[in-house]
C-alpha positions in Angstrom: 36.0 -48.9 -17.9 35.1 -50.4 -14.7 31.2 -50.7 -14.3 30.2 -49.3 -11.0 28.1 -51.4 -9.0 24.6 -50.0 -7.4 25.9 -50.1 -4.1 29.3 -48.2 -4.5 26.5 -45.7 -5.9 24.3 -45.1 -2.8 26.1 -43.2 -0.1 25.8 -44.7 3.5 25.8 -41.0 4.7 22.8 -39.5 6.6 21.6 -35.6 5.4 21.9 -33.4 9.0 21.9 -30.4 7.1 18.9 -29.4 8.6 19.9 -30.9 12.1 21.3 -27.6 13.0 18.6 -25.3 12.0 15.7 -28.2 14.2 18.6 -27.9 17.7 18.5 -24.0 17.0 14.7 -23.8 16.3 14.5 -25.8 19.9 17.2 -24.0 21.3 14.8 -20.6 20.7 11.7 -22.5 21.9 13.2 -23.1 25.1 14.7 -19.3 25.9 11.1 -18.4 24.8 9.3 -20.2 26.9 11.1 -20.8 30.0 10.3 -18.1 32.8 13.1 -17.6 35.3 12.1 -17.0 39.2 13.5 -13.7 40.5 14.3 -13.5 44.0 12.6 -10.4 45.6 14.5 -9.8 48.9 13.5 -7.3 51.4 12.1 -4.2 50.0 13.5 -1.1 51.3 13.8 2.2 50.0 17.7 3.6 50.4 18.1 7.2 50.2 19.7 9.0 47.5 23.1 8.9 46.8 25.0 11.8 47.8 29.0 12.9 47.4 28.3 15.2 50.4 29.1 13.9 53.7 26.1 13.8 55.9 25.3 16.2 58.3 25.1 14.7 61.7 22.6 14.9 64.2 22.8 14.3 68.0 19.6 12.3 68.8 17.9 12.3 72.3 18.6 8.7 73.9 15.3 8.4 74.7 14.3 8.4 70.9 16.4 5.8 70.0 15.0 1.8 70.2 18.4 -0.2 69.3 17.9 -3.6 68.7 21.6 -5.8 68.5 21.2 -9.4 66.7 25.0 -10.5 67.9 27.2 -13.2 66.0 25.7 -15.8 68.4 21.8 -14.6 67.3 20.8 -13.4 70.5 19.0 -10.2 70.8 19.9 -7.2 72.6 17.4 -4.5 72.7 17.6 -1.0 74.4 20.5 -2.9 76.6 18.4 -6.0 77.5 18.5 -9.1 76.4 15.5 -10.3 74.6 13.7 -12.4 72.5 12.3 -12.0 69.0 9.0 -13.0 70.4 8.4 -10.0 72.4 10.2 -7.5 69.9 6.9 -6.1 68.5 5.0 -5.6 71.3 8.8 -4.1 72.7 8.6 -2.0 69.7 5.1 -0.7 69.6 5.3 0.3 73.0 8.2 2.5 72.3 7.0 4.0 69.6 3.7 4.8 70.8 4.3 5.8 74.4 0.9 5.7 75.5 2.0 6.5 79.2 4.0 9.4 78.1 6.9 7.6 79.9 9.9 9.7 80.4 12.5 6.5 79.4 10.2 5.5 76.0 10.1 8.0 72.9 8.6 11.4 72.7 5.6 10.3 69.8 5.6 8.6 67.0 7.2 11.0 65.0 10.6 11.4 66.2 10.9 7.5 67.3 14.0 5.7 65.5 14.3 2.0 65.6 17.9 1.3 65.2 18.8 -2.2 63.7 22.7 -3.3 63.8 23.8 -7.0 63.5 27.1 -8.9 63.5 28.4 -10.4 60.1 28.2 -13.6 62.0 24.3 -13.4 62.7 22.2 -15.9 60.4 19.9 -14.8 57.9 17.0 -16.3 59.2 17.5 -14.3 62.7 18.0 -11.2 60.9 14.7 -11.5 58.7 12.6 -12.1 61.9 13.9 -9.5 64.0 13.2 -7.3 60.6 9.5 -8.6 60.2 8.6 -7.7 64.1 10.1 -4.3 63.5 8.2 -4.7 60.6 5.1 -5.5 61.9 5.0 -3.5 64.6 5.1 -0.9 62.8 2.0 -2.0 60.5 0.4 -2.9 63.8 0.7 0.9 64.6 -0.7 2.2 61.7 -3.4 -0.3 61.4 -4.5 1.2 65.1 -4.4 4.8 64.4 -6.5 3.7 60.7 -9.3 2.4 62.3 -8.9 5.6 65.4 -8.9 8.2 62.6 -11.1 6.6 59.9 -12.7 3.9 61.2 -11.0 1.6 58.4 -8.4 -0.8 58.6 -4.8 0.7 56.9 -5.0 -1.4 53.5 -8.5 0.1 53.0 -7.7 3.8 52.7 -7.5 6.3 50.1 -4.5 7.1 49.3 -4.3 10.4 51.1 -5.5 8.8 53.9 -2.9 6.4 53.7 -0.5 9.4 54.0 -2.0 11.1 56.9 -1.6 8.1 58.8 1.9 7.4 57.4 2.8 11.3 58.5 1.5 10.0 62.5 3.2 6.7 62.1 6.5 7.7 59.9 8.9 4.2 59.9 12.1 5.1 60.9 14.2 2.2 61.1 18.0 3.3 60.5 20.0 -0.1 59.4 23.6 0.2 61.2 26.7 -1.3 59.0 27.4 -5.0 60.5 29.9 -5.4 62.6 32.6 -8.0 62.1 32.5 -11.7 63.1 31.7 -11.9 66.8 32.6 -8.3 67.4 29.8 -7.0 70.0 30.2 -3.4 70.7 
């Protein structure tokens, strides 16, 4: 019988039994805890969807403000070119018509603000021409707030907030891009 020494006895091996169960405890910690940013985009409401093909409407030319962002980001508003600069006021005008111009929209109500851009148009164009449109029209109903109530727009009831939103309806129709550098 060969005597065993005390150091073929103790095992150089290290216990990581439990090794697993600490990395999946902090594995469980970290999905727990960790919050991930959502990117909101552009809120816009689309309208239901339908497997009827939509009715279509001839629209007076005078009710329609089309506003072209082409593959080269320049602007192109009612036929002119323009800049994003003077979009809103462009805009509000339009809408509005306070000289009850014959070449500017009947009222409020059956104004349409017609967006197209190219595929080729950068993002950061696009999202300023749709913040003036944007504004503009916020500018509108802000006005015709404080003309009916006295109150600016955010501080109206909410069936306040729809009387004004029945003046100042936003119409803005989003036309399907174009391709690359296509400009018609």
């Amino acid at each position: 019988m060969a005597k065993t020494s005390l150091r073929d006895r103790i095992s150089n091996e290290i216990n990581a039994g439990s090794m697993a169960d600490i990395a999946f405890l902090l594995l469980i910690f970290f999905l727990v805890t960790t919050t991930i940013e959502e990117d909101e985009g552009i809120l816009v409401r689309l309208p239901p969807w339908s497997e009827e093909e939509p009715e279509t409407q001839k629209l007076r030319e005078r009710n329609v403000f089309s506003v072209l962002v082409n593959a080269s980001n320049q602007l192109l508003v009612r036929g002119e070119v323009t800049n994003v600069a003077s979009l809103k006021q462009r805009a509000k005008e339009f809408i509005r018509n306070p000289q009850a111009r014959e070449d500017l929209a009947e009222s409020p109500g059956k104004a349409i603000v017609s967006l197209k851009n190219d595929r080729g148009t950068s993002y950061e164009t696009y999202i300023s021409v749709y913040n003036e449109l944007q504004a503009a029209y916020n500018e509108l109903r802000n006005e015709e707030a404080m003309r009916r109530f006295g109150k600016q727009y955010e501080n109206l009831s909410s069936d306040q907030r729809q009387v004004v939103r029945n003046t100042i309806p936003m119409i803005l129709s989003e036309a399907e891009p174009t391709a690359f550098g296509e400009e018609n």
